[in-house]
PDBQT receptor file of N, H, CA, C and O in Angstrom, charges set to zero:
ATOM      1  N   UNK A   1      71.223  80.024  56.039  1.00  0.00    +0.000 N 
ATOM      2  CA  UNK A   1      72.465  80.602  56.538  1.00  0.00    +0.000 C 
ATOM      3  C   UNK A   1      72.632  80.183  57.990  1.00  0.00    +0.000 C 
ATOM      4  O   UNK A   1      71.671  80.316  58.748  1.00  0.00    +0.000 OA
ATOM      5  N   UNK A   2      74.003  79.592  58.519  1.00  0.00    +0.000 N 
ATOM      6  H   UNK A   2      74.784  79.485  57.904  1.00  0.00    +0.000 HD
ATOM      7  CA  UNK A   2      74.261  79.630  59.646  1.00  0.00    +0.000 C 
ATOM      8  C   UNK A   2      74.323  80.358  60.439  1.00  0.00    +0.000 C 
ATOM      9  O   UNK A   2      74.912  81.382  60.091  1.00  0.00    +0.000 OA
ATOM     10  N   UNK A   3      73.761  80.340  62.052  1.00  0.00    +0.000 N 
ATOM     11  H   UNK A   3      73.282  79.509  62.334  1.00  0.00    +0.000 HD
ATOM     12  CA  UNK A   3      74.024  81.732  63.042  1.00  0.00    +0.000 C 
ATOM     13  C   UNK A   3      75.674  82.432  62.829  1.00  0.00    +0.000 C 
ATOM     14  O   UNK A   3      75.882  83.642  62.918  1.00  0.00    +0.000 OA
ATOM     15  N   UNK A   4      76.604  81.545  62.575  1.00  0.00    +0.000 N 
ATOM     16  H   UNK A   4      76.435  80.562  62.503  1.00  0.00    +0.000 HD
ATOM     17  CA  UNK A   4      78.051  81.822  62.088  1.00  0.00    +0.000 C 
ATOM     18  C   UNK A   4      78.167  83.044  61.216  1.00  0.00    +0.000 C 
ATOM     19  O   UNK A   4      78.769  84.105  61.386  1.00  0.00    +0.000 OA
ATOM     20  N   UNK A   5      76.974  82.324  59.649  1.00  0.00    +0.000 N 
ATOM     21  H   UNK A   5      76.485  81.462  59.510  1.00  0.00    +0.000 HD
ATOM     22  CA  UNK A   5      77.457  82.657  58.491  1.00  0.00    +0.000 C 
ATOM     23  C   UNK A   5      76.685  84.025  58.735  1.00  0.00    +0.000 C 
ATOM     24  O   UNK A   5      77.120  84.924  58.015  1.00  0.00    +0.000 OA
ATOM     25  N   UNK A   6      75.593  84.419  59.618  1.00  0.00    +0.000 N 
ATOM     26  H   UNK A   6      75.240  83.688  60.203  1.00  0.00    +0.000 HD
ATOM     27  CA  UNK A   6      74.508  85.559  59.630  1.00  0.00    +0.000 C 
ATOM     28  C   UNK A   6      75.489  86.370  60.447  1.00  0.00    +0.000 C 
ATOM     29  O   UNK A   6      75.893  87.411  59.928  1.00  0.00    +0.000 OA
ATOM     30  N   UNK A   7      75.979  86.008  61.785  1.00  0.00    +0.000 N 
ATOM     31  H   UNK A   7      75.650  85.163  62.207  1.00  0.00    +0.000 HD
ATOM     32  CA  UNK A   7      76.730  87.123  62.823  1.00  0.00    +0.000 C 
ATOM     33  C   UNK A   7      77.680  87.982  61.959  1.00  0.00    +0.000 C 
ATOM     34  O   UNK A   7      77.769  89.206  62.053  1.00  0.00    +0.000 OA
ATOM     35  N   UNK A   8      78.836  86.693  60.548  1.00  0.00    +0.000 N 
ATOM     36  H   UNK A   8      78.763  85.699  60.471  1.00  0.00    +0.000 HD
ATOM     37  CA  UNK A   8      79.445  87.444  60.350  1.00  0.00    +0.000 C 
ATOM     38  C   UNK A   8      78.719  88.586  59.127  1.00  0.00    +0.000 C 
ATOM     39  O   UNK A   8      79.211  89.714  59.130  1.00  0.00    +0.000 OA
ATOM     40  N   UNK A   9      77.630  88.316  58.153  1.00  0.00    +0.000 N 
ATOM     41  H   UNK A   9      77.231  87.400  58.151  1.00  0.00    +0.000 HD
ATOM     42  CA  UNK A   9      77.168  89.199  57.303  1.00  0.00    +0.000 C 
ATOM     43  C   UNK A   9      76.873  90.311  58.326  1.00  0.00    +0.000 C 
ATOM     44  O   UNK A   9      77.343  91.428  58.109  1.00  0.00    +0.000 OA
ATOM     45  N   UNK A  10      76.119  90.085  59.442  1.00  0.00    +0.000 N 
ATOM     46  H   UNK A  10      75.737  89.178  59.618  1.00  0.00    +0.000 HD
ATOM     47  CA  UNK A  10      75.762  91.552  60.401  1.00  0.00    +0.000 C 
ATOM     48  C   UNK A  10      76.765  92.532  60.451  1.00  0.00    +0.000 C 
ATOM     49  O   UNK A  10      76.599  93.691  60.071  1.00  0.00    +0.000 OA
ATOM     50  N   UNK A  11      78.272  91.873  61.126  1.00  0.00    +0.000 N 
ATOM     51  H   UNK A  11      78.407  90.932  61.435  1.00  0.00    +0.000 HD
ATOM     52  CA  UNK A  11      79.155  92.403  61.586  1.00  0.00    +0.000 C 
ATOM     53  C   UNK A  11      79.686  93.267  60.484  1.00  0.00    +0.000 C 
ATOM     54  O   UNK A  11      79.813  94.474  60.693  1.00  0.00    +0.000 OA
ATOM     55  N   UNK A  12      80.118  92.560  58.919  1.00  0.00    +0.000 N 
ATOM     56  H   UNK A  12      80.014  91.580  58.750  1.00  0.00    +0.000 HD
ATOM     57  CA  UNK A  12      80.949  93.296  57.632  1.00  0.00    +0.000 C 
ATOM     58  C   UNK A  12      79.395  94.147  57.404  1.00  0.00    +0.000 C 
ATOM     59  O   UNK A  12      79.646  94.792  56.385  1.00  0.00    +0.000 OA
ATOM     60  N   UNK A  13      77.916  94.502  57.800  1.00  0.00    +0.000 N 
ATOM     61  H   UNK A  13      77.712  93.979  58.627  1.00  0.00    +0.000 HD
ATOM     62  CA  UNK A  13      77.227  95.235  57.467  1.00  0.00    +0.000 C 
ATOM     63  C   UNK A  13      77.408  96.120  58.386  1.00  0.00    +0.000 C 
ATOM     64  O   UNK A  13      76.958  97.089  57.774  1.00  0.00    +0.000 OA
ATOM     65  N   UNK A  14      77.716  96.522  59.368  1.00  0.00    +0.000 N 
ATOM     66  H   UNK A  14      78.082  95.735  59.866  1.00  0.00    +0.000 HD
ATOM     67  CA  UNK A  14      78.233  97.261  60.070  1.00  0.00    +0.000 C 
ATOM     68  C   UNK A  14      79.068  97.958  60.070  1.00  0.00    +0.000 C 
ATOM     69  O   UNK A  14      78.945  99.155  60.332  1.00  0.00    +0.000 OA
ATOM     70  N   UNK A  15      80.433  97.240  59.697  1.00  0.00    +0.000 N 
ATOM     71  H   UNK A  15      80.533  96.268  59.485  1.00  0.00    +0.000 HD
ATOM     72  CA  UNK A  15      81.252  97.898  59.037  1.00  0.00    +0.000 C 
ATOM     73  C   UNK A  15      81.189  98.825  57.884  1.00  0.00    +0.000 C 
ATOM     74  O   UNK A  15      81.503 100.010  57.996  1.00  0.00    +0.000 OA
ATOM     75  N   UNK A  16      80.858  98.387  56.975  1.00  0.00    +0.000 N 
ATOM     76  H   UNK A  16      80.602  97.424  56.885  1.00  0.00    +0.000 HD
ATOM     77  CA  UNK A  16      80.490  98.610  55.765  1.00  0.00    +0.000 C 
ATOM     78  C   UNK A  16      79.486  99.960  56.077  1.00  0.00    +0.000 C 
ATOM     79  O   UNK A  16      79.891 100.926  55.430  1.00  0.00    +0.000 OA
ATOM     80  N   UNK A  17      78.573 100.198  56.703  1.00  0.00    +0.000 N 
ATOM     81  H   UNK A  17      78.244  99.413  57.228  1.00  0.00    +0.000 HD
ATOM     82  CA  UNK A  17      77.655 101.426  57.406  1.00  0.00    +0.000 C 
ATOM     83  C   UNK A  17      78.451 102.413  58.013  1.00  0.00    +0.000 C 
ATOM     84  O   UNK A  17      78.325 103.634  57.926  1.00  0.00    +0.000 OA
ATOM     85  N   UNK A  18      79.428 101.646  58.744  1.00  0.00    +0.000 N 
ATOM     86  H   UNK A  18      79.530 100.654  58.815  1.00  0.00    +0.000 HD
ATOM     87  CA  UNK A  18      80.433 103.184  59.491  1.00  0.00    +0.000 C 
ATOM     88  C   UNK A  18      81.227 103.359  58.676  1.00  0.00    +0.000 C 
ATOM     89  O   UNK A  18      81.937 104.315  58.986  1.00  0.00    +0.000 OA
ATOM     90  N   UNK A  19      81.582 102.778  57.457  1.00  0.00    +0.000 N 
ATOM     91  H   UNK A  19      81.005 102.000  57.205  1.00  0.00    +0.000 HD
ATOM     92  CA  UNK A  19      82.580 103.586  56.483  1.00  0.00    +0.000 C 
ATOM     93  C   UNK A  19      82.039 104.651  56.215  1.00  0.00    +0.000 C 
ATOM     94  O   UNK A  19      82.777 105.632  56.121  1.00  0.00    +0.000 OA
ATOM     95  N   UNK A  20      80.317 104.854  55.965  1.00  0.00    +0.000 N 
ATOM     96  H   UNK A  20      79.717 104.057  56.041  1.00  0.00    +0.000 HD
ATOM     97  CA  UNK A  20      79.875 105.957  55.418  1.00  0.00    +0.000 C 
ATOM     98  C   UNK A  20      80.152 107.842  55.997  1.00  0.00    +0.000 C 
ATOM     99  O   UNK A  20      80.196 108.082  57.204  1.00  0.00    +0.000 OA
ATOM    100  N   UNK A  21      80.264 108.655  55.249  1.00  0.00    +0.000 N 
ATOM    101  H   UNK A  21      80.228 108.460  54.269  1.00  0.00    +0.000 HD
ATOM    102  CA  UNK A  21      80.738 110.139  55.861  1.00  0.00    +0.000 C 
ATOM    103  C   UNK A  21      79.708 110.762  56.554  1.00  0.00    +0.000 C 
ATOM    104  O   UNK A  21      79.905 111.956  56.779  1.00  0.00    +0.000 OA
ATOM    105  N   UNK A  22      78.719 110.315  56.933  1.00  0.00    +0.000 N 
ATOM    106  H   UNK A  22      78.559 109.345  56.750  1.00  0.00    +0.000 HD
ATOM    107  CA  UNK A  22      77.666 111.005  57.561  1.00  0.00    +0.000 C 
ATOM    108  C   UNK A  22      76.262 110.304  57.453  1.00  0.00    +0.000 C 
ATOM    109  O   UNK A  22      75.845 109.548  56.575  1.00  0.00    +0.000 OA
ATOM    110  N   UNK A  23      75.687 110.742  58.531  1.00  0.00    +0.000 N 
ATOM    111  H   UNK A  23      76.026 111.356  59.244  1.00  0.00    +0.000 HD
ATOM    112  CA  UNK A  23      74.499 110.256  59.050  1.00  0.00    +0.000 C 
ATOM    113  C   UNK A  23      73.147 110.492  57.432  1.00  0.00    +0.000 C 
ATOM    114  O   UNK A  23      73.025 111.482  56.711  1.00  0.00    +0.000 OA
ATOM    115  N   UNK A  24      72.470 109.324  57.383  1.00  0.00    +0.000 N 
ATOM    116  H   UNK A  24      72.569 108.519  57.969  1.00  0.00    +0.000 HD
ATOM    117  CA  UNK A  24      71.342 109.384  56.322  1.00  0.00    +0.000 C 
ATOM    118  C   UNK A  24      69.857 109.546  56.961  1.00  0.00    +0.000 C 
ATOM    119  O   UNK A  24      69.561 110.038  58.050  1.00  0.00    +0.000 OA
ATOM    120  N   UNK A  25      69.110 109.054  56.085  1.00  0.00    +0.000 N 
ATOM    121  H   UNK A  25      69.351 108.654  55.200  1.00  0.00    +0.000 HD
ATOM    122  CA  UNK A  25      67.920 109.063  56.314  1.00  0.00    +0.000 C 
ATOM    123  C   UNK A  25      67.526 107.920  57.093  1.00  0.00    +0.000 C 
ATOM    124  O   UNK A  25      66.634 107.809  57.934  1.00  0.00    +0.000 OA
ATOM    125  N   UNK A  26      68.660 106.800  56.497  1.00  0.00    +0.000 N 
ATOM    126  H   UNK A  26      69.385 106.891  55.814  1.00  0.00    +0.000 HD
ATOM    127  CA  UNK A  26      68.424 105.934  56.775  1.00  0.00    +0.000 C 
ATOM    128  C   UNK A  26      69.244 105.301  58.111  1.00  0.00    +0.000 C 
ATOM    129  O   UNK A  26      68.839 104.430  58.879  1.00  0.00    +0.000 OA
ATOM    130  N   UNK A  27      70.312 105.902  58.130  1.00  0.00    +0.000 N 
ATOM    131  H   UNK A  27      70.642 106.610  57.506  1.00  0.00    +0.000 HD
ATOM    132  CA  UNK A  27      71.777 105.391  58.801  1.00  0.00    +0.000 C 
ATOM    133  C   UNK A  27      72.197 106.766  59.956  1.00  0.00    +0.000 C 
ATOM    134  O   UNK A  27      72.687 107.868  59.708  1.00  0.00    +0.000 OA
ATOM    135  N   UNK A  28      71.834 106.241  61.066  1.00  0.00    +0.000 N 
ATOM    136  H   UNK A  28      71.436 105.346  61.268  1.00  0.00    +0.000 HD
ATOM    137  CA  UNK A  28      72.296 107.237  62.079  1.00  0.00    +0.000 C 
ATOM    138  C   UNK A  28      73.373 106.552  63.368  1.00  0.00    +0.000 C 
ATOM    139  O   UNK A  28      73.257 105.512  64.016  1.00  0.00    +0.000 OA
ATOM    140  N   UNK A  29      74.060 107.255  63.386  1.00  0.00    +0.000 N 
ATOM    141  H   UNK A  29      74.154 108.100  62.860  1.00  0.00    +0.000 HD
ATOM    142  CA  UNK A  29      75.179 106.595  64.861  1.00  0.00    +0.000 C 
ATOM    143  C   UNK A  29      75.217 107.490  65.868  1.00  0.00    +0.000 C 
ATOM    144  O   UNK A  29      75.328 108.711  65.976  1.00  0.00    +0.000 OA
ATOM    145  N   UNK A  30      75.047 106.182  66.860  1.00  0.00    +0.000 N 
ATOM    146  H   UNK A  30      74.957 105.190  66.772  1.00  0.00    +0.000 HD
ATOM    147  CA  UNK A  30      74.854 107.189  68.030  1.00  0.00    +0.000 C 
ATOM    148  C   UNK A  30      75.597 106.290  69.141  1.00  0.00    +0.000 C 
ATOM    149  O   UNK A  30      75.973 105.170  68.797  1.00  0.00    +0.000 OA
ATOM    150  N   UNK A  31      75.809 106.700  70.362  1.00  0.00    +0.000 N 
ATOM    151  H   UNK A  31      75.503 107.610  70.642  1.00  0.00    +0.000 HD
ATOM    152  CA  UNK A  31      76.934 106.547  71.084  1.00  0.00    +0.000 C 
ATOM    153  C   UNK A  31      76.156 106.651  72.572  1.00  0.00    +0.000 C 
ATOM    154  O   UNK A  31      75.437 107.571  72.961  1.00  0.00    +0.000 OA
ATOM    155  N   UNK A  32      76.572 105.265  73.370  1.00  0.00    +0.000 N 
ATOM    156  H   UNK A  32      77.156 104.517  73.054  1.00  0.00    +0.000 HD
ATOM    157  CA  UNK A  32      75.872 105.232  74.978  1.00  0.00    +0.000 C 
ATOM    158  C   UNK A  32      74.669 105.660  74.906  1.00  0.00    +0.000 C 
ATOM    159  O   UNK A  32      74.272 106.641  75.535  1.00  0.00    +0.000 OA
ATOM    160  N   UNK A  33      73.868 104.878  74.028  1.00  0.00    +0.000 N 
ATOM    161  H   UNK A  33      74.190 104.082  73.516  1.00  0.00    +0.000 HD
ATOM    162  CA  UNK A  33      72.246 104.579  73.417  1.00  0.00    +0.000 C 
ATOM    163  C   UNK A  33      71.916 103.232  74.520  1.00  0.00    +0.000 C 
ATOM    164  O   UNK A  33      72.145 102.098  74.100  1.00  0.00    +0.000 OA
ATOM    165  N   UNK A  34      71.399 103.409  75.863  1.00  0.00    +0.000 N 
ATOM    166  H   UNK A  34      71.213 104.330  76.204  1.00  0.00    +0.000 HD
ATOM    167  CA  UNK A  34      71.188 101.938  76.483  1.00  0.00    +0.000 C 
ATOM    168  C   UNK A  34      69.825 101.734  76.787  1.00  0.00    +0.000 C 
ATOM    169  O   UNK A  34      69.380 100.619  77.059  1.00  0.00    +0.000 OA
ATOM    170  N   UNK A  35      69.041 102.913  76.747  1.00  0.00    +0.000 N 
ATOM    171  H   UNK A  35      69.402 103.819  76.526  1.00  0.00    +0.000 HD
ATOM    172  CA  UNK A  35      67.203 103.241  77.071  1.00  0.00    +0.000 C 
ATOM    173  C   UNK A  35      66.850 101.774  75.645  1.00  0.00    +0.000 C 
ATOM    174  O   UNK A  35      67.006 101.903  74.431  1.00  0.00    +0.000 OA
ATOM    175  N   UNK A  36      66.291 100.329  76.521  1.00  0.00    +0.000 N 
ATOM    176  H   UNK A  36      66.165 100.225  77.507  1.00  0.00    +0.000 HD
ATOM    177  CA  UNK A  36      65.519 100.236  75.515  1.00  0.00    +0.000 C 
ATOM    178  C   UNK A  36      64.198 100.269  74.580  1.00  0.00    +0.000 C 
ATOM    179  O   UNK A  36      63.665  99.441  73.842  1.00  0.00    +0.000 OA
ATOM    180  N   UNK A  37      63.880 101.765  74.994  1.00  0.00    +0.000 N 
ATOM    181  H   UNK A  37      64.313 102.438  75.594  1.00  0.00    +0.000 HD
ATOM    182  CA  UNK A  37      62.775 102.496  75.132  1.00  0.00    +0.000 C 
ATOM    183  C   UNK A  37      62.905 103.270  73.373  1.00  0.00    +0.000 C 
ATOM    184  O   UNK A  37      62.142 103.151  72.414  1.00  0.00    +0.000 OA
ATOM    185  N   UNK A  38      64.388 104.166  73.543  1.00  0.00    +0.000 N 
ATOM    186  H   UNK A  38      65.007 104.263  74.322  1.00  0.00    +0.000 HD
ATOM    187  CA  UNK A  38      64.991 104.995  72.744  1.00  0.00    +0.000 C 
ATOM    188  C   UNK A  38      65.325 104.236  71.931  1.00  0.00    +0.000 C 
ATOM    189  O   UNK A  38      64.764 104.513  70.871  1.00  0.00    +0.000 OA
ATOM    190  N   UNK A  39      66.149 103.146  71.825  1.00  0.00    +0.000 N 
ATOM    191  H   UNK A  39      66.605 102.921  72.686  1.00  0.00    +0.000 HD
ATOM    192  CA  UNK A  39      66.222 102.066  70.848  1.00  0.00    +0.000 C 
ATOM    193  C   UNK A  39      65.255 101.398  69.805  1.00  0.00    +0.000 C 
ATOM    194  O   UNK A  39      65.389 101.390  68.582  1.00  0.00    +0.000 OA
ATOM    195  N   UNK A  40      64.205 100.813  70.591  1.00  0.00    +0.000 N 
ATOM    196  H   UNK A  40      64.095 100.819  71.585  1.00  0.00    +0.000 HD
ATOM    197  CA  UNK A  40      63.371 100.765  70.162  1.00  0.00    +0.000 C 
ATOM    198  C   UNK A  40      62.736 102.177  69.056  1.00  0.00    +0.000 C 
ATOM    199  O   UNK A  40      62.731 102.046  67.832  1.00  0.00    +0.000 OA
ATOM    200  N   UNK A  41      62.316 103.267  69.647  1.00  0.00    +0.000 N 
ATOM    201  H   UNK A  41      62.320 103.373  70.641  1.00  0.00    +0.000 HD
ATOM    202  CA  UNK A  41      61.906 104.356  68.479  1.00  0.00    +0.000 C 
ATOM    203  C   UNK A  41      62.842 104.709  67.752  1.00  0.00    +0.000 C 
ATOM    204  O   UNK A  41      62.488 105.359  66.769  1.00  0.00    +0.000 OA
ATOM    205  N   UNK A  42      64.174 104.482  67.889  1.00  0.00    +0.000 N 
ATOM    206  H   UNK A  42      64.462 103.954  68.688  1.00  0.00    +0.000 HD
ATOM    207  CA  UNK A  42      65.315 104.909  66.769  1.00  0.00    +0.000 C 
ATOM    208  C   UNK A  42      64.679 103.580  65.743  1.00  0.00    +0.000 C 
ATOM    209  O   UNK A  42      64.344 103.963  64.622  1.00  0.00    +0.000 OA
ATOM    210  N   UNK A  43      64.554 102.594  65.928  1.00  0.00    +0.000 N 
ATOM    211  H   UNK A  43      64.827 102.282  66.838  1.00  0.00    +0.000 HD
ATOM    212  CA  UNK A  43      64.528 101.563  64.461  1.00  0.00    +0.000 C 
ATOM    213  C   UNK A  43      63.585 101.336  64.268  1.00  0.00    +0.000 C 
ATOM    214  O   UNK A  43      63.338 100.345  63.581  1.00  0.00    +0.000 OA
ATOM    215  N   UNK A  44      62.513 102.188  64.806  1.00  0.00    +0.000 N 
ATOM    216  H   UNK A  44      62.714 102.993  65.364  1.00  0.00    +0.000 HD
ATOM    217  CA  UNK A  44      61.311 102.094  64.337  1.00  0.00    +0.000 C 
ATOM    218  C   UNK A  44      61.095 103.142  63.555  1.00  0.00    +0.000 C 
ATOM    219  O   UNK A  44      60.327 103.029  62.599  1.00  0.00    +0.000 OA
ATOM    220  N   UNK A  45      61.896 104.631  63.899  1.00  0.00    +0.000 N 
ATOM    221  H   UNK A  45      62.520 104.723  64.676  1.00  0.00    +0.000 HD
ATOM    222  CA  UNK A  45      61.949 105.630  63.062  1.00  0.00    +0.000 C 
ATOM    223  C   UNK A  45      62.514 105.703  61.943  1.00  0.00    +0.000 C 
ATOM    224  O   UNK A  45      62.189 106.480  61.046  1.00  0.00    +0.000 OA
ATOM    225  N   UNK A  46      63.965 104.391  61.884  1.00  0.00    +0.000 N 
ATOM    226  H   UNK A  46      64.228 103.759  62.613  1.00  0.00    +0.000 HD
ATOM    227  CA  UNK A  46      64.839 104.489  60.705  1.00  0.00    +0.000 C 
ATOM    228  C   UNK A  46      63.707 103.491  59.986  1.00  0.00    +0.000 C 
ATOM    229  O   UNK A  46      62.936 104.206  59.346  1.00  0.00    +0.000 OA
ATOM    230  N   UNK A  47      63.499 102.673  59.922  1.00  0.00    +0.000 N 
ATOM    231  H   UNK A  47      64.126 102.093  60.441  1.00  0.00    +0.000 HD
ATOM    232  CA  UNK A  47      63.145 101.835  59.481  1.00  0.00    +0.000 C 
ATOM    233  C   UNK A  47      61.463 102.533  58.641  1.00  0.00    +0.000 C 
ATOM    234  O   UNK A  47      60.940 102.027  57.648  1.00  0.00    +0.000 OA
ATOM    235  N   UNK A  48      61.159 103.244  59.081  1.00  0.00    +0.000 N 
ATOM    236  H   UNK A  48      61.584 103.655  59.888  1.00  0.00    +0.000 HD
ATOM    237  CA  UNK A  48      59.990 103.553  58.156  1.00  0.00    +0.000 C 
ATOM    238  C   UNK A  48      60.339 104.816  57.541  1.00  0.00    +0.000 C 
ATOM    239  O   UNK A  48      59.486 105.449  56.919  1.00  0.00    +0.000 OA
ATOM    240  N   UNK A  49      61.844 105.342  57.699  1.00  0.00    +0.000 N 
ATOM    241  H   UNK A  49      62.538 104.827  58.204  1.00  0.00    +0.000 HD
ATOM    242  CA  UNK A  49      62.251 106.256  56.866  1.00  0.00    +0.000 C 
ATOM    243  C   UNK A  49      63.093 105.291  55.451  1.00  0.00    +0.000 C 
ATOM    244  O   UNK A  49      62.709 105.341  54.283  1.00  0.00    +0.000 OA
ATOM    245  N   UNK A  50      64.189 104.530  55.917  1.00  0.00    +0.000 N 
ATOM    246  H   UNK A  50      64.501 104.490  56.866  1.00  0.00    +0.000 HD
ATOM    247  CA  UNK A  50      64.299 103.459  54.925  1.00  0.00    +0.000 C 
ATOM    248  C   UNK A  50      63.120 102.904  54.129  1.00  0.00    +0.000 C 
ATOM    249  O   UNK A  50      63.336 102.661  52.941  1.00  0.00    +0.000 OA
ATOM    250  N   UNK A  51      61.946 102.681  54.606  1.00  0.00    +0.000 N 
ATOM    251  H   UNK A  51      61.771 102.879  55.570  1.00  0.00    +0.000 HD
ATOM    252  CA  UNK A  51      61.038 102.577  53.361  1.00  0.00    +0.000 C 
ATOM    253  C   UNK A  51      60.186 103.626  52.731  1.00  0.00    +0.000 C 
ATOM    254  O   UNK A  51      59.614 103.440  51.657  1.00  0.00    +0.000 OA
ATOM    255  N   UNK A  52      60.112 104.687  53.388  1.00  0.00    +0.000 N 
ATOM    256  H   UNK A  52      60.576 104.839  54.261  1.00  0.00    +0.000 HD
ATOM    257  CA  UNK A  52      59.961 105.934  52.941  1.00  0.00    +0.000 C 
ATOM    258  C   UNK A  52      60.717 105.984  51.396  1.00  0.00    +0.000 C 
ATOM    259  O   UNK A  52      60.181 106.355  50.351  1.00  0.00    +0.000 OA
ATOM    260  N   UNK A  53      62.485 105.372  51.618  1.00  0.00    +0.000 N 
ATOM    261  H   UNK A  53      62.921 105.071  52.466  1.00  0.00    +0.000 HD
ATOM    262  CA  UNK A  53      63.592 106.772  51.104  1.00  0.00    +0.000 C 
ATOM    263  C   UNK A  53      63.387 105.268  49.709  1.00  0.00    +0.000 C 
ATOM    264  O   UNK A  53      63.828 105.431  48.572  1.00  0.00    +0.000 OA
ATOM    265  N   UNK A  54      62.854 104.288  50.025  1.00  0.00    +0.000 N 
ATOM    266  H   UNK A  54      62.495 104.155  50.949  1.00  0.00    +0.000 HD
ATOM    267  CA  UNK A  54      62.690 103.036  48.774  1.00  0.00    +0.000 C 
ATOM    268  C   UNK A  54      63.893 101.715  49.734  1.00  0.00    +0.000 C 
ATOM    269  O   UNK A  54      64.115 100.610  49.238  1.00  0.00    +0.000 OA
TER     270      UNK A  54
């Protein structure tokens, strides 16, 4: 896949994530997140809850 063809799958996966009605196990939004401290443990937390949830 091209960096093109990947930016745009990221971007419609993004989209496609904020259509959803509320925050998951897996899927949380959050707003003026710039610590990349906090960043870091948010996708380290989703991410072993996503394989937690399968």
């Amino acid at each position: 896949m091209t960096a093109t063809g990947n930016n745009e799958y990221l971007l419609g996966l993004v989209r496609e994530l904020c259509k959803l009605p509320h925050e998951t196990d897996w899927v949380e939004f959050k707003l003026n997140q710039d610590s990349p401290q906090e960043i870091g443990e948010y996708i380290s937390a989703l991410a072993n809850a996503a394989t937690l949830h399968g």
